[in-house]
N, C-alpha and C positions, 0 to 999 in steps of 0.2 A: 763153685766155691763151697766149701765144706764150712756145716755151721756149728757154730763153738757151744759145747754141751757143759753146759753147767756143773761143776763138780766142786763135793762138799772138801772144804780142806779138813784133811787129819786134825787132833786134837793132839797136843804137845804136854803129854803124861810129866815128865821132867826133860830138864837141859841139865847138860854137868860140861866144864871145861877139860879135855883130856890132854891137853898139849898147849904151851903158849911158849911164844916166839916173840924176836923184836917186831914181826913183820906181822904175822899169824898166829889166830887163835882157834882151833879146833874144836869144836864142841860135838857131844853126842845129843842125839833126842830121842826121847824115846815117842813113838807114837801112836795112837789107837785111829783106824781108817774107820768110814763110816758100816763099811761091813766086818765090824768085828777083828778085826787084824790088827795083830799089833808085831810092831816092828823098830829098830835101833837102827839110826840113819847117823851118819856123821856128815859134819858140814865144817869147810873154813869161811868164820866169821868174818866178813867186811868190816869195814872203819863205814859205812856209808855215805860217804863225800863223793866216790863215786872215781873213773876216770877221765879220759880222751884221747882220744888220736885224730891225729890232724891229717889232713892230706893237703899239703901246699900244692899251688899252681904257679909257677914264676910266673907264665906268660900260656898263651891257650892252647900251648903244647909238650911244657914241659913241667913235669911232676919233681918236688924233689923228696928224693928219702934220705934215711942218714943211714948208715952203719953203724953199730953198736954190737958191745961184749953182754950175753947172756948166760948168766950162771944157769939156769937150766938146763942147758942144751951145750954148756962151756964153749961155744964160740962165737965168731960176730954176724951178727942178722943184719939185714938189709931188710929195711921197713918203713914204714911212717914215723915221723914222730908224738910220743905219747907219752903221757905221764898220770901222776895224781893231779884229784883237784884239789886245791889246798883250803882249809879254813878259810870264808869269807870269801873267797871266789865261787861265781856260774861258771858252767862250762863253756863261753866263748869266752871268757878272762882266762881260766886256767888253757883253753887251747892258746892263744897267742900270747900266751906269757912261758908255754911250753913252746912253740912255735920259737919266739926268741933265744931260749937255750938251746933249743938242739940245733937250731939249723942254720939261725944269723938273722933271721926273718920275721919280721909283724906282716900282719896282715888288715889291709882296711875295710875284707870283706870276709862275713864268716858267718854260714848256712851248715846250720846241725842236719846233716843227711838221715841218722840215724841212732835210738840207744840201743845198743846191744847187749845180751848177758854173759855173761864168761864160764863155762861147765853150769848150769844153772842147777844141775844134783846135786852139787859138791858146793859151789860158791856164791854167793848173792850179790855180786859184783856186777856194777854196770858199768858200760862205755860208750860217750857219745863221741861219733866217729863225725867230724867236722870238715869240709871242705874250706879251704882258705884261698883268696884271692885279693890282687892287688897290692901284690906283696912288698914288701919295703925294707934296707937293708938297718937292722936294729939287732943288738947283741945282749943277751942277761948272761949273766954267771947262774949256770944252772947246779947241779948237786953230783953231777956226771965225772965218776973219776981218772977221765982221759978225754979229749977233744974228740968228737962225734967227726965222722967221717961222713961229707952231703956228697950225694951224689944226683946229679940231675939225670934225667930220665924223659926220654919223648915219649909223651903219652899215646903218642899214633904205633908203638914198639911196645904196648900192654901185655901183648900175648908172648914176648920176648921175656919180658920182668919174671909171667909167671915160669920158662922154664930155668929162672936163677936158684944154685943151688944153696944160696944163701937168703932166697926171700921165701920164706917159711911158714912164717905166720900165719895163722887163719884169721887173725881180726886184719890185718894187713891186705891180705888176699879177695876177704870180705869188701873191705873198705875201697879197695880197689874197683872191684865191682860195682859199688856204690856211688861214687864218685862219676865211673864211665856213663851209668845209668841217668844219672843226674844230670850230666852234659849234654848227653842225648839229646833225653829231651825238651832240655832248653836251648837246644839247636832246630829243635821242630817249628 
């Protein structure tokens, strides 16, 4: 195992906003490194509340994910369900309060597998990717401008999801991972 070398962080000469969005705000920095370099790095600014994605379990074999429309990519992904954490929620509140909008489902059990970063060059965004279990049928009106399409999935068919030409995602993919790992081994 390779051990972690102490490194001094850059020193942030100025910040300026170059671009703002409903969504995103852009900023430049300028920065001097500890060997004399200096350099203009841009970054999209976080809200810092943070997100989640959930990985539901119906039952000890079946995953379920939703399908959804992505403007980035303009069509619909087959994924986990995820969202923001909103004001005042931790991330086991915003996963089973996310968990309820997308997919029909609360859950009475929920183990943070992992926080993840998102491009961590470019974004300061994190995600804690949550395993859900003992799930139960509960519904919220979420912010989603079309009814999410679930689709259940046998988790013993993992290596099938990865070749969907619609399950895309690397935190998804990740998370999938994650999850199989988890089970493992608490099956040992």
């Amino acid at each position: 195992m390779a051990q972690k070398k102490e490194h001094q962080l850059p020193d942030i000469l100025a910040t300026d906003i170059v671009a703002k969005s409903r969504l995103f705000t852009i900023e430049s920095l300028d920065l001097a490194f500890s060997n004399g370099e200096q350099r203009q790095y841009e970054r999209i600014k976080g809200g810092g509340r943070g997100a989640v994605m959930i990985v539901p379990l119906l039952d000890d074999d079946t995953l379920l994910l939703v399908r959804e429309y992505c403007a980035g990519t303009h069509d619909y992904q087959l994924g986990f369900p995820k969202g923001l954490i909103d004001p005042g929620e931790d991330a086991m509140q915003a996963g089973n309060r996310e968990l309820k909008e997308e997919a029909g489902f609360g859950a009475k059990k929920l183990v943070e597998l992992k926080q993840v970063s998102l491009a961590p060059s470019y974004f300061n965004a994190k995600m804690h990717i949550i395993l859900a279990e003992q799930l139960f049928a509960e519904s919220l009106l979420g912010d989603e401008p079309e009814p999410l399409e679930v689709v259940r999935w046998p988790i013993s068919q993992w290596q099938a999801l990865l070749t969907q030409k619609d399950f895309t995602e690397a935190r998804s993919v990740a998370a999938l991972f994650l999850a199989k790992e988890h089970l493992a081994s608490r099956a040992k």
